[in-house]
C-alpha positions, 0 to 999 in steps of 0.5 A: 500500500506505502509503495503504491502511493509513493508510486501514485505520488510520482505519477501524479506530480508528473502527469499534473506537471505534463498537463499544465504544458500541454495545456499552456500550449494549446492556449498559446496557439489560441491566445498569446504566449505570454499567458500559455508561459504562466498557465503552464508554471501555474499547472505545474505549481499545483501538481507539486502542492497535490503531491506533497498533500496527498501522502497520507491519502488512500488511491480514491482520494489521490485520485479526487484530489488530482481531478481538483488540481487540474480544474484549478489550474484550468481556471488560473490560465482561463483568468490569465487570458482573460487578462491579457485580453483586456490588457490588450484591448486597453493598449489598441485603445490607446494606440488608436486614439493617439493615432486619431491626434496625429492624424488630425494634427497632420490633417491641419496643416494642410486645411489650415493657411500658414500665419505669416511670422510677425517677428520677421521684419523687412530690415533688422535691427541693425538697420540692413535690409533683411530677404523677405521670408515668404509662407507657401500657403496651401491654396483654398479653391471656393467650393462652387470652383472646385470641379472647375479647376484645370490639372495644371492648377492641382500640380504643386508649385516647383522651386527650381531654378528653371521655374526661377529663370523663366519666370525673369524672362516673363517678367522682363518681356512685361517691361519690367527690370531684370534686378526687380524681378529677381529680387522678387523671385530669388531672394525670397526664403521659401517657409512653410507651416511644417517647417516651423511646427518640426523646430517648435516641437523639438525645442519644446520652449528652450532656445535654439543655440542651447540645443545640442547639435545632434538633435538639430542635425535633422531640422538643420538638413531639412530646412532652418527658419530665419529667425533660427539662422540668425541664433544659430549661425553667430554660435558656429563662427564664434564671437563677434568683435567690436566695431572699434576693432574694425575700425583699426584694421582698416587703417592697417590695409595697404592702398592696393588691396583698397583699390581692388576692393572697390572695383569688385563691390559694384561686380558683387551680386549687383542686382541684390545689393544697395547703396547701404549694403555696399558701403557696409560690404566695403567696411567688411573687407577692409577689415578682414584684409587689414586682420590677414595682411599675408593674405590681404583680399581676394576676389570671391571674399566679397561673395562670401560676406554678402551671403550674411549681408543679405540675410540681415546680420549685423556688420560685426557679425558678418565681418565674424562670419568672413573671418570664419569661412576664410580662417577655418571652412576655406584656409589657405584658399584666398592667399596669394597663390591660392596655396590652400585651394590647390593642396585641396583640389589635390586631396579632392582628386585622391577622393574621387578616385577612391569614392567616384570611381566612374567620375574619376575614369570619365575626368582622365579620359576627357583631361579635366582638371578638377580645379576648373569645376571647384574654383567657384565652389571652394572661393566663394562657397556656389555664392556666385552662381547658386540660387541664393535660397540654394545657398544658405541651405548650403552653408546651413550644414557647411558652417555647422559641419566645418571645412569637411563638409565643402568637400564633401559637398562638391563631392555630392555635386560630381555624383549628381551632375557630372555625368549628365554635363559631360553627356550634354557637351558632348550632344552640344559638340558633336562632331567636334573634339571635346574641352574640358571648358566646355563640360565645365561650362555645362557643368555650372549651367546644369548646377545652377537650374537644378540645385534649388530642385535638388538641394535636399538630395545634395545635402542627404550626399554631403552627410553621407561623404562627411565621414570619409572626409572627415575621418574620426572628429578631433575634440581639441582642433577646428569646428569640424575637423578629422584626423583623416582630413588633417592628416592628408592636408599635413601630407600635401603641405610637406610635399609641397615644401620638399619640392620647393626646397628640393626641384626635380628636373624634367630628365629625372622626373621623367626617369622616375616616372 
């Protein structure tokens, strides 16, 4: 009798502990599997209480006793999905009411007509004429009008530099100017609603130059509000000097300079720039060439400070701005042999080789030298023949990222647009031997009516080569700078200076070579 219970023990401690996972299974193919791991432990919890309980008890009620046991751990999984189940229902409420927000909030800011920010005036503070900021506003048809409307009216206005250009033709053949004309359709700074709910919703209150930087890089690639730009920027280059300051070095700077300065002001951005803006320009690079003596002025630095000029900054601030682009995004470019500006082509050209593989092949065959595609890309950063709401795009990721990021920018123009121009030259010329002047001719033109189309696409590249560019960021050095970048610069210049110090004849370089 004691060995047939002790037996009955076993069997039923097993047999109970069997069932629970049987039975959790079966819920988990019909309920979920967090509720068949819980029924399955709660099964196998009673099975082992049976068997220490039934030791003093004969068969009959062992056998009552285990009955009793499988019908309570029924019970205990039928209460476990019931529970998961209204936890379940509680949460697809919930999803489905946030999602109802969204869709509204969405839903708004196409029905809903953008305001018009009122903190943005038509001069600044400072006095200068700031760029109109325009609101692109969702059209609102009249409901009696609405099947009436043509398919061209439904298509979504297109701000490329084609729609631009054809628009000044119009305009001109109206009789009316070509400077009116393209202030009113090229300075202006596209905004739209969505545009400013993404940078209130991420600065939650807070001021956009106590952000940190990696949480504005997405709004900053999609496109920066004015009023932001004006926080933002100043933050990049640094502080600002005094006006005393500018004042004392232009007495510094030497007659030639100051003549060449005011034979470029009436050639820089003609259309754009008024009597008060030229004379704050000409202070601007007074000064910046009065601080840079070894450097002195060049022409593409009155181009690069007319772009904060424009954007309404202050004279001290675009005289910081010059300072930075010159000193540290663009070093060297602007001295008296261009010293920096080639040591970077020729980094460039190592870069496409290794990065652009096919643009390199097609440079090679047509003899191209890079420094004919990049002289107005890397002296006045595309300020000479870009859109101007290209432009401040532009050197939104440019001033953040530093000097990295203007290569690999030009970079992201090579992927885009070479090709392309090198297969119009040559449809141009056909028949005729190709020059290199000519695709970079083409290549220019091609830039300037795409990249207002295209500058999301543009600055999506530039991130995706800064890396490469860059290589692993160096806290201690410049904004931007890289051990990679660094490196190679380090490299090109000790090149340089080896064979300044030390010239190879034409016999022998031929002979090495």
């Amino acid at each position: 009798r004691r060995e047939g219970l002790l037996q009955g023990q076993v069997l039923s401690v097993d047999c109970i502990s069997r069932a629970g996972v049987v039975v959790g299974r079966v819920a988990a193919s019909s309920r979920s599997s967090s509720s068949s791991s819980r029924s399955s432990a709660v099964a196998g919890r009673a099975g082992r209480v049976a068997a220490l309980q039934l030791a003093p008890l004969d068969p009959l009620l062992l056998l009552a006793e285990v009955q009793g046991a499988s019908d309570r751990a029924a019970s205990k999984i039928e209460e476990a999905a019931v529970w998961h189940m209204q936890r379940t229902k509680k949460m697809f409420k919930k999803a489905t009411k946030h999602l109802g927000h969204q869709r509204k909030l969405v839903l708004s800011l196409f029905e809903t007509p953008a305001p018009r920010p009122s903190d943005i005036a038509d001069r600044s503070p400072s006095g200068h004429r700031s760029p109109k900021v325009q609101i692109q506003e969702q059209p609102q048809a009249a409901p009696d009008q609405s099947d009436q409307q043509s398919p061209q009216a439904l298509q979504p206005s297109e701000s490329s530099a084609v729609a631009i250009y054809s628009e000044v033709v119009q305009e001109v053949g109206r009789g009316n100017s070509v400077e009116q004309t393209k202030e009113d359709l090229c300075i202006n700074l596209l905004e739209d609603e969505s545009m400013h709910e993404r940078w209130a919703l991420l600065l939650n209150q807070r001021k956009a130059d106590q952000v940190l930087e990696e949480e504005m890089q997405f709004l900053i690639d999609t496109g920066t509000p004015l009023r932001y730009r004006h926080l933002l920027w100043p933050r990049w280059w640094g502080p600002r000097p005094q006006v005393e300051e500018m004042e004392d070095l232009q007495d510094k700077l030497q007659e030639q300079c100051a003549r060449q300065i005011d034979c470029d002001l009436t050639r820089t951005l003609p259309e754009y720039l008024g009597p008060e803006e030229r004379a704050v320009l000409r202070r601007v690079l007074r000064a910046c060439a009065g601080r840079q003596p070894e450097v002195g002025y060049c022409q593409g630095m009155s181009f690069l400070a007319a772009v904060p000029l424009l954007l309404g900054f202050s004279e001290e601030a675009v005289f910081a701005c010059l300072c930075y682009v010159t000193e540290e995004i663009c070093p060297g470019y602007h001295g008296p042999c261009l010293e920096g500006f080639f040591r970077d082509v020729t980094i460039l050209g190592a870069l496409v080789s290794y990065l652009l593989p096919e643009v390199h092949v097609q440079l090679d065959e047509l003899g191209m030298p890079l420094h004919l595609l990049a002289t107005d890309h890397f002296l006045t950063l595309s300020a000479r023949t870009w859109p101007f709401l290209a432009v401040v795009r532009l050197w939104d990721v440019v001033l953040m990222e530093g000097s990295p990021a203007m290569l690999a920018s030009f970079l992201a123009m090579l992927a885009l647009y070479f090709k392309d121009a090198a297969e119009l030259a040559y449809e141009d010329g056909r028949g005729v031997t190709l020059q290199p002047a000519d695709v970079a001719t083409r290549f220019r033109d091609l830039t300037c009516l795409s990249v207002a189309r295209d500058i999301d696409e543009i600055v999506h590249q530039t991130r995706r080569y800064l890396p490469l560019v860059r290589g692993e960021p160096v806290t201690s050095g410049l904004r931007g700078a890289g051990n990679f970048l660094d490196w190679f610069r380090a490299q090109v210049d000790s090149d340089q200076t080896t064979q300044e110090d030390h010239p190879v004849h034409e016999d022998s370089k031929s002979e090495e070579e």
